[in-house]
KOLBA-61080 format. One line per field, with one value per residue (C-alpha): residue in one letter; residue number from 1; x, y negated, z negated. Coordinates in steps of 0.5 Angstrom, whole numbers, plus 2048, in hexadecimal, padded with zeros to 3 digits. Example, Ala and Ser with C-alpha at 12.3 -4.5 7.8 and 13.67 -1.06 7.14 Angstrom:
BEGIN
resn = (A;S)
resi = (1;2)
east = (819;81B)
north = (809;802)
up = (7F0;7F2)
//
This chain:
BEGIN
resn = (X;X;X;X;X;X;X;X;X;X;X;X;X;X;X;X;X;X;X;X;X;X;X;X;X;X;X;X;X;X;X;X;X;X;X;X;X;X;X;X;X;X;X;X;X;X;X;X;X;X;X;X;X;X;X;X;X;X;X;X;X;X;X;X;X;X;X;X;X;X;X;X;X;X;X;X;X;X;X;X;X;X;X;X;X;X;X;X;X;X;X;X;X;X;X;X;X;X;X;X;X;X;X;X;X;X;X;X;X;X;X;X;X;X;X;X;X;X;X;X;X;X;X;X;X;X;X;X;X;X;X;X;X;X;X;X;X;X;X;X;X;X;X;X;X;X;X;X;X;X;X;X;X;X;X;X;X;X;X;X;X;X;X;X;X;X;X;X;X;X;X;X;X;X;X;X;X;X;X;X;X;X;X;X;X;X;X;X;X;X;X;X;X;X;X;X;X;X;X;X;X;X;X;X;X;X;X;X;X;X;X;X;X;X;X;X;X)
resi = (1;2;3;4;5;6;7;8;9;10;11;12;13;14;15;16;17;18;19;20;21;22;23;24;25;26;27;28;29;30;31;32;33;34;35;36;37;38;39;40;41;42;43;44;45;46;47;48;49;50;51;52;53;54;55;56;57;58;59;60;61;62;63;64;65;66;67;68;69;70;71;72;73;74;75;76;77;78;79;80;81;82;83;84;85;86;87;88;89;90;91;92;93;94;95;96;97;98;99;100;101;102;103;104;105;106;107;108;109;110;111;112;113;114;115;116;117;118;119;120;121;122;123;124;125;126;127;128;129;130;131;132;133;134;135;136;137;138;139;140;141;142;143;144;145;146;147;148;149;150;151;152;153;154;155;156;157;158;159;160;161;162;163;164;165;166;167;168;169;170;171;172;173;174;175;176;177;178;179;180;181;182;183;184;185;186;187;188;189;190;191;192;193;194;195;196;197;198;199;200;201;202;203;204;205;206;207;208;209;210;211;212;213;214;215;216;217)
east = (7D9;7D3;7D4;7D6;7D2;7D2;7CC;7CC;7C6;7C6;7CC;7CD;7D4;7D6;7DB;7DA;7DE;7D8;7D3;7CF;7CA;7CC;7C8;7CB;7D1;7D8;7DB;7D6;7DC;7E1;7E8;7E9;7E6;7E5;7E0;7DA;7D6;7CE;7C9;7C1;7BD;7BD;7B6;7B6;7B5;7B8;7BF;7C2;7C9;7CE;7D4;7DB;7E2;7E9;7EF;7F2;7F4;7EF;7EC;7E9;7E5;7E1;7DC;7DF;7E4;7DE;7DB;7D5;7D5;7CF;7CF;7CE;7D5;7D8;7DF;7E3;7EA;7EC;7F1;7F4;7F9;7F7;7FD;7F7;7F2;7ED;7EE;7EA;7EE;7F5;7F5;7FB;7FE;7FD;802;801;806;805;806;801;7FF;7FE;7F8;7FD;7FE;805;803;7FC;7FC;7F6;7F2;7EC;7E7;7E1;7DA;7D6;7CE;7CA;7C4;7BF;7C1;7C8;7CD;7D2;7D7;7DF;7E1;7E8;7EE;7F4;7F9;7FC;802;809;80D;80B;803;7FE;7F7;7F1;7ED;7E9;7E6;7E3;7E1;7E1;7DC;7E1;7E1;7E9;7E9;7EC;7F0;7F3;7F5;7FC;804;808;80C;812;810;809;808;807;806;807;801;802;804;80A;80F;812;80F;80F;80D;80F;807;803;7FD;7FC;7F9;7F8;7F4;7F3;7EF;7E8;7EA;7EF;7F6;7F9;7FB;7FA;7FC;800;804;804;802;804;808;80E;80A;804;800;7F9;7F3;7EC;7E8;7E8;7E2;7E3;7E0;7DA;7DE;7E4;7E8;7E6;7ED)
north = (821;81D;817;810;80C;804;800;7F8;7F5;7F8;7FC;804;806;80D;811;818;81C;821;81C;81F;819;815;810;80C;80E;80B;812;817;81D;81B;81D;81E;81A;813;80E;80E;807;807;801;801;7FB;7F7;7F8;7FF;804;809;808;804;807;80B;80E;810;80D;810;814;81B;818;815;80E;80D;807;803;800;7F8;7FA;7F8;7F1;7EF;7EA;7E4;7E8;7EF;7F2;7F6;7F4;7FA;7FB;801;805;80C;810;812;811;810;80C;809;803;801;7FB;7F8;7F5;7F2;7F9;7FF;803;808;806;80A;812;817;81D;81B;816;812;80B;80B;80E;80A;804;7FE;800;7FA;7FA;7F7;7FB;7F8;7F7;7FC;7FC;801;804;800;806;802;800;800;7F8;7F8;7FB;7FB;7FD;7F9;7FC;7FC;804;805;805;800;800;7FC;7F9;7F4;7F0;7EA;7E5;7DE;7D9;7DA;7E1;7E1;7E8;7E8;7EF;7F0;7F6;7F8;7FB;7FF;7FC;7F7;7F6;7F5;7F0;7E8;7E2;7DC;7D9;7D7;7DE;7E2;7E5;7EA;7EF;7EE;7F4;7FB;7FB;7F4;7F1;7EE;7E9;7E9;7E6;7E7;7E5;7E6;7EB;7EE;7ED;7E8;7E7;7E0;7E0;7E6;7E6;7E9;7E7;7EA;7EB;7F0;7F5;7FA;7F5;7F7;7F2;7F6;7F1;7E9;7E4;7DE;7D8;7D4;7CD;7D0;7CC;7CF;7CD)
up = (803;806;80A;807;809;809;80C;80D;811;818;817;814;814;812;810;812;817;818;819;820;820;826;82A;831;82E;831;82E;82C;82A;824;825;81E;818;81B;81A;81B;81C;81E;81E;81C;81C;817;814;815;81C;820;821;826;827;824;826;824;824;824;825;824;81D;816;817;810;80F;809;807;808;80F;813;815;81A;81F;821;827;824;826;820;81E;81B;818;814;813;819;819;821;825;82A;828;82D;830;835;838;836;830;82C;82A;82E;82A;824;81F;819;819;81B;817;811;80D;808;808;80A;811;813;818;817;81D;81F;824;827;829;82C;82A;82C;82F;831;837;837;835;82F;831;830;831;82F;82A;828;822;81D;818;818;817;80F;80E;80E;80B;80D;808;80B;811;813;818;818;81E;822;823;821;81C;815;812;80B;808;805;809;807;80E;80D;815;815;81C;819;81D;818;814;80D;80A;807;80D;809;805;7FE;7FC;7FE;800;800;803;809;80E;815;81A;821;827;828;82E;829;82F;82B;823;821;81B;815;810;809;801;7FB;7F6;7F4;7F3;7F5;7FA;7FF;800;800;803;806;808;80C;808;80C;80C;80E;814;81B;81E)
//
């Protein structure tokens, strides 16, 4: 099947395990199918970077897991079933949770990262990583950035011990499998904030955007 391929301003993501066209890249060999992120200039050229990103397991990403920085870094959080997905420095959660082998909701943790912007002749470069999810299956749907750099996650669990960190949100999981909101630092090594939402039946977020008059405490 051909690549899926989603592109906003600067930015092309596609999802292709055989992808071979790499530039700078931070990995330039996919250790199995893994995201591939790549970036041209905004009113058209050569490109930048590109580079793949991933473990042993699947990463799968969609056309709203990802968000761009004033300054051109390339957030992303999207779902991995690889116990060894890389992450470049101690971010909240260096531990896979789910379990490995399988594609399927109940086995994948939230994955987020940051690369930074690419310039030529500068490589693309891993910033930070971490995992999110409790010992079910979590999917990530959507993620945003506020002025702050602090970065939003929504998607939905099937975990009843999904990590939270009080906040205006629901502490149990209404569901067997429901939405979520997490946010975390612009580094990615703390969790300011999560809990879940919903109701009592099947729950998932698909996407989220950070209102323009929004507080900026």
């Amino acid at each position: 099947t051909p690549p899926v391929t989603v592109t906003t301003m600067t930015t092309t993501l596609v999802v292709d395990e055989t992808e071979v066209i790499t530039k700078n890249a931070y990995d330039s060999t996919p250790a199995g199918p893994d995201f591939y992120l790549a970036q041209y200039p905004m009113l058209g050229g050569p490109m930048i970077w590109a580079t793949f990103l991933g473990g042993l397991g699947t990463e799968k990403v969609e056309s709203v897991n990802f968000a761009v920085r004033t300054d051109g870094t390339l957030v992303v959080a999207a779902e991995s079933n690889s116990p060894d997905f890389p992450l470049a420095t101690q971010g909240f959660d260096p531990t896979f949770n789910g379990g490995f082998g399988s594609a399927s909701y109940g086995s994948e943790d939230c994955v987020i990262a940051t690369i930074a912007p690419g310039a030529i002749p500068t490589t693309s470069q891993l910033l930070a990583a971490t995992y999110y999810g409790g010992s079910s299956g979590e999917g990530c749907a959507g993620v945003a950035v506020d002025s702050q750099n602090r970065i939003y996650v929504t998607g939905g669990s099937a975990s009843s011990d999904l990590p939270l960190k009080g906040g205006p949100h629901q502490s149990q999981r209404p569901g067997p499998r429901s939405a979520f909101l997490a946010v975390f630092s612009a580094d990615l090594r703390t969790l300011l904030h999560s809990g879940y939402f919903g109701g009592t039946g099947l729950g998932a977020s698909n996407a989220l955007l950070i209102r323009s008059d929004s507080a900026s405490s």
